[in-house]
N, C-alpha and C positions, 0 to 999 in steps of 0.2 A: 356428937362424937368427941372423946377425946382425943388429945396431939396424937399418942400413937396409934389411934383407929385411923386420924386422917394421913399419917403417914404410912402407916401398911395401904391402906388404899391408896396411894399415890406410888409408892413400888407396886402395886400388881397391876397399875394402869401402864406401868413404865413394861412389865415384860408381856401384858395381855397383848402390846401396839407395838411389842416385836424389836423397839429402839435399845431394850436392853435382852438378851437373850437371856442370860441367866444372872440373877441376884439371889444368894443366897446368904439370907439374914445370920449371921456369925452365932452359934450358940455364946453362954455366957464366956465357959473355958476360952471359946475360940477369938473372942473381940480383941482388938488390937495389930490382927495376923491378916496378912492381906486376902482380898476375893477376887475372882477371877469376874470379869464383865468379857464377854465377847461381841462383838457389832455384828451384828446380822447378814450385813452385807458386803462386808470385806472379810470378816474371819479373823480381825487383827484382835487379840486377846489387850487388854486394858487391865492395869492392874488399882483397886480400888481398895484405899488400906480403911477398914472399919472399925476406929479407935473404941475405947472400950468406953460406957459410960453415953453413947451417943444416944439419942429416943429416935422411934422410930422417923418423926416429923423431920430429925437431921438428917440419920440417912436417905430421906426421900428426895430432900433439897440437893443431897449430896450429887442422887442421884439421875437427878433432873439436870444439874451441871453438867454432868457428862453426857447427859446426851445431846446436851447443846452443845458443847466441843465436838463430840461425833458431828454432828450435822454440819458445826461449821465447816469440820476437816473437809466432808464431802462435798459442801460446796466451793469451798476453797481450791479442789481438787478441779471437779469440772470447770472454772474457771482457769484453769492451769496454763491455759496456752496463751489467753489474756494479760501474763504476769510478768511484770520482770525478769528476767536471768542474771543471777551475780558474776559481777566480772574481778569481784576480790573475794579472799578468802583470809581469815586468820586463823591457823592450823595451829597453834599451842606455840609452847608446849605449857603440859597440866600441869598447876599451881605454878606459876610462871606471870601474873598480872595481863592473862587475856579477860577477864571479867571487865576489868577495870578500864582496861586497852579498847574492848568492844563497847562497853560505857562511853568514853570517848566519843567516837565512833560514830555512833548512835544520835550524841546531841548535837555533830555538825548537819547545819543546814541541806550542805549538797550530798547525803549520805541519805541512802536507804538501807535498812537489814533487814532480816528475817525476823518476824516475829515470836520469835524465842531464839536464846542463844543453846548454842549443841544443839544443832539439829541433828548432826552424825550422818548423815545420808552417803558418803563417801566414805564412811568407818563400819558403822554398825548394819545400817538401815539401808544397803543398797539395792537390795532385793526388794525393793517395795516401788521402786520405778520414779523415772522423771516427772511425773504425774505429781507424785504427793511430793517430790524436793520443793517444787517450784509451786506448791500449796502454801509456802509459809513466806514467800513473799510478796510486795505489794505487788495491786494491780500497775501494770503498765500508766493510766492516767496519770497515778503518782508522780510517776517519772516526770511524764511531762510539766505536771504541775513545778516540780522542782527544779524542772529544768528554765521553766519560766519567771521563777524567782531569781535563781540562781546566777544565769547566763550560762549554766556547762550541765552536759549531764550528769547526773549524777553518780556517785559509785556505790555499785550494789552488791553487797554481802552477807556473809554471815562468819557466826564465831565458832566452830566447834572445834578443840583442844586435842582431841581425840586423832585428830587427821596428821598429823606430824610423825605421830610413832606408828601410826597404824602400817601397814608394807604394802597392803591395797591399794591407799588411796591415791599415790600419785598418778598411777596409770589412771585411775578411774578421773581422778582430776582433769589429767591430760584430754581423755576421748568427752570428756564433756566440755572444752572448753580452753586449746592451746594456749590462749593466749593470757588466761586465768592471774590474776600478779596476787601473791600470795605475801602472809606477814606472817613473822615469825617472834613470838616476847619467849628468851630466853634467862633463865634463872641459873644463880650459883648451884649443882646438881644435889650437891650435899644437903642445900638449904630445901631443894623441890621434894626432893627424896623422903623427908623426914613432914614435910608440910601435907604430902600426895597418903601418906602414910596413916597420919593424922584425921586428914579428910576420911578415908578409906574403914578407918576404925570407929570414927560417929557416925558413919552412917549405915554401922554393925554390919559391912562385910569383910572385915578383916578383925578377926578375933585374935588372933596373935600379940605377943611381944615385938618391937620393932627389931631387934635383932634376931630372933627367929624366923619373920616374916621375911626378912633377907635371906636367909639361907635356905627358906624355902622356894623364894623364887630361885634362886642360884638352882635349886634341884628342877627345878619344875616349868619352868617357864618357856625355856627350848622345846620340850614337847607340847606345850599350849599355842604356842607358834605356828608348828609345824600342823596342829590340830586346823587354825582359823585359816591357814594358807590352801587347805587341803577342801576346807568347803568354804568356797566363796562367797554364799550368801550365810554366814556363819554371824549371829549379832552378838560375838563372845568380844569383849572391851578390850579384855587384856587390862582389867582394872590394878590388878595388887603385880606392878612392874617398878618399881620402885628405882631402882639401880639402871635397871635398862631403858627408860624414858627419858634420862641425864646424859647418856651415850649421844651428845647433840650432833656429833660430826657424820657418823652413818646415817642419821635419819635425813640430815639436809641433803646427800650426800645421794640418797636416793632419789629424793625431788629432783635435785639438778640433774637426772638422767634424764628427765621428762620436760624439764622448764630451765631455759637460759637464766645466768646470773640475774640478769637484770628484771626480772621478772618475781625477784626474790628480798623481800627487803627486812632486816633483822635489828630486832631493841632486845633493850634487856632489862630487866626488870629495879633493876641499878637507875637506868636512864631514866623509866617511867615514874620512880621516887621521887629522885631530884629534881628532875624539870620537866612533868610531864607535859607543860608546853612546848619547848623544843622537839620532843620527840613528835608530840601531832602535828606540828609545821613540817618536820620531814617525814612524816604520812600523809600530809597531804600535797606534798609535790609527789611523790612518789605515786599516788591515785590520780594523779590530774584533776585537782579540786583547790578551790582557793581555799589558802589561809584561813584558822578562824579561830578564835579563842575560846572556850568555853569562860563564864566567870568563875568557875573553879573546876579543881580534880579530883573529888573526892575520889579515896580509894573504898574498895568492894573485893566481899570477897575474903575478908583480912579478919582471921580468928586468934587466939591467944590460946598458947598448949603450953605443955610442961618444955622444958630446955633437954636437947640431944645431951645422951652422959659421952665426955671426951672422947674415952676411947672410942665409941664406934663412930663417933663425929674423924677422929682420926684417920680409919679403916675406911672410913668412904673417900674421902682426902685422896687416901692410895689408892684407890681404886680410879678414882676418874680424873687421877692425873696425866696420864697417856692418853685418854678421850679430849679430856681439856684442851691441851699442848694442840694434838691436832686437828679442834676446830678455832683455835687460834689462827694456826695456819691456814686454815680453809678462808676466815674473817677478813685475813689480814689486820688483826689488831688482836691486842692483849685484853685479857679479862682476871679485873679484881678481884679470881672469887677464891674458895680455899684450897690452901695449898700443903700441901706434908708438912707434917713439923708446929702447924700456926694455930693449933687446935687447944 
């Protein structure tokens, strides 16, 4: 047999044993365009992108991958009550140095997270149950192991960005977990606005101009709102928010309806430039976890795009200088970031 005899056999072994329900091999036109895989026994749709150019021997392998992911998920799953529970959270905001921040994070000793960052489970995914949240982190031994390294338990979390703007997630945060201490890396809005934007256009879903794609959210967004508010288990992102993700005063604003100050603790993306050691020593008193240096901060995350043209660099300036001012005041401390006029 040749590669692609033994890999068309190894996809019709994968949907004969039922682990993949449907794969179907992309005609020529179609390769590159994603396929739908659905799991047999959850019904959770898997999206499996079949670049063009592949033999059938790749997408076998491809497809062999994913079902080892499936299988893990599901054991991961039934071992759920076995697992950890995070008692931190780092809620964004998007393009704001949470990659970078949960990097960190990640390399201290007394720290465990999920394994994968965005999990979204309090944004997108909440309708799929405490079951699978608590599939992506470690076994409970973990714990102990590190707590026996260590001398303290350790702090367990995860990073998804998404949870800060989302208006769900505080309550859900709350009923799972009052006492939850949550981090916040906030960024100059003008500078997220245009970075979020960026992100949102290579990864083709935002076709737009950036200053179109603003005044399309200006049109459009309040009713997309009112849409994910209206069906709760709704896994709509609320991806191309651009202007409204920078609005930092209302979004905190809504957490501290659910979580005391102190419970709340905020960097900025400023701070994690310049010393992103200082800012992990007051993460890590803020976690209850000792000190600890990594031997470096590499940053993550960090692409290079064309320069905002002035004026609309200007027009965001005005826009989020009454949001600024008052989460200034919410801070109690001033922020270097741009101001009308400096553009």
């Amino acid at each position: 047999m040749n590669e692609d005899e033994i890999g068309r056999a190894a996809l019709e072994d994968s949907i004969r044993d039922g682990d993949v329900a449907a794969l179907r091999i992309p005609d020529r036109a179609e390769r590159g365009h994603p396929s739908i895989l659905t799991d047999h026994l959850t019904g959770v749709p898997t999206i499996a992108c079949v670049s063009g150019g592949k033999t059938l021997a790749t997408r076998a392998r491809d497809a062999t991958a994913w079902r080892l992911r499936r299988l893990d998920e599901r054991t991961r799953q039934a071992t759920a009550s076995r697992r950890l529970r995070p008692n931190y959270l780092l809620i964004g905001a998007q393009k704001a140095g949470t990659t970078s921040l949960h990097g960190y994070l990640a390399a201290h000793p007394a720290v465990q997270t999920a394994s994968i960052k965005e999990v979204q489970y309090f944004s997108k995914y909440y309708a799929r149950g405490e079951p699978w949240y608590l599939a992506y982190f470690p076994l409970a031994a973990r714990g102990r192991l590190t707590r026996m390294r260590t001398g303290v338990a350790p702090a367990v979390g995860e990073a998804s960005a998404t949870y800060l703007f989302d208006p769900r997630a505080p309550e859900r945060v709350h009923r799972f977990d009052p006492a939850m201490k949550l981090i916040v890396a906030l960024r100059d809005p003008v500078d997220r606005a245009y970075s979020h934007y960026q992100m949102e256009h290579r990864w083709g879903r935002e076709p737009l101009p950036f200053e179109e794609a603003l005044e399309r959210e200006e049109a459009e967004l309040a009713a997309e709102l009112e849409r994910v508010l209206a069906d709760p288990d709704s896994e709509d992102g609320l991806e191309r928010s651009y202007v409204a993700r920078g609005r930092y005063a209302e979004q905190l604003e809504r957490w501290l309806e659910h979580f005391p100050r102190e419970q709340l603790h905020v960097v900025t993306s400023d701070e994690l430039l310049d010393d992103p050691a200082a800012v992990m020593t007051r993460v890590a008193h803020f976690l209850g976890i000792p000190v600890w240096h990594a031997p470096s901060y590499p940053l993550r995350g960090v692409r290079e795009y064309s320069t905002m043209p002035a004026e609309t660099r200007e027009r965001l300036a005005q826009t989020f200088a009454p949001h600024n001012h008052r989460l200034e005041e919410l801070l109690g401390r001033e922020l270097a970031w741009t101001k009308p006029g400096e553009s």
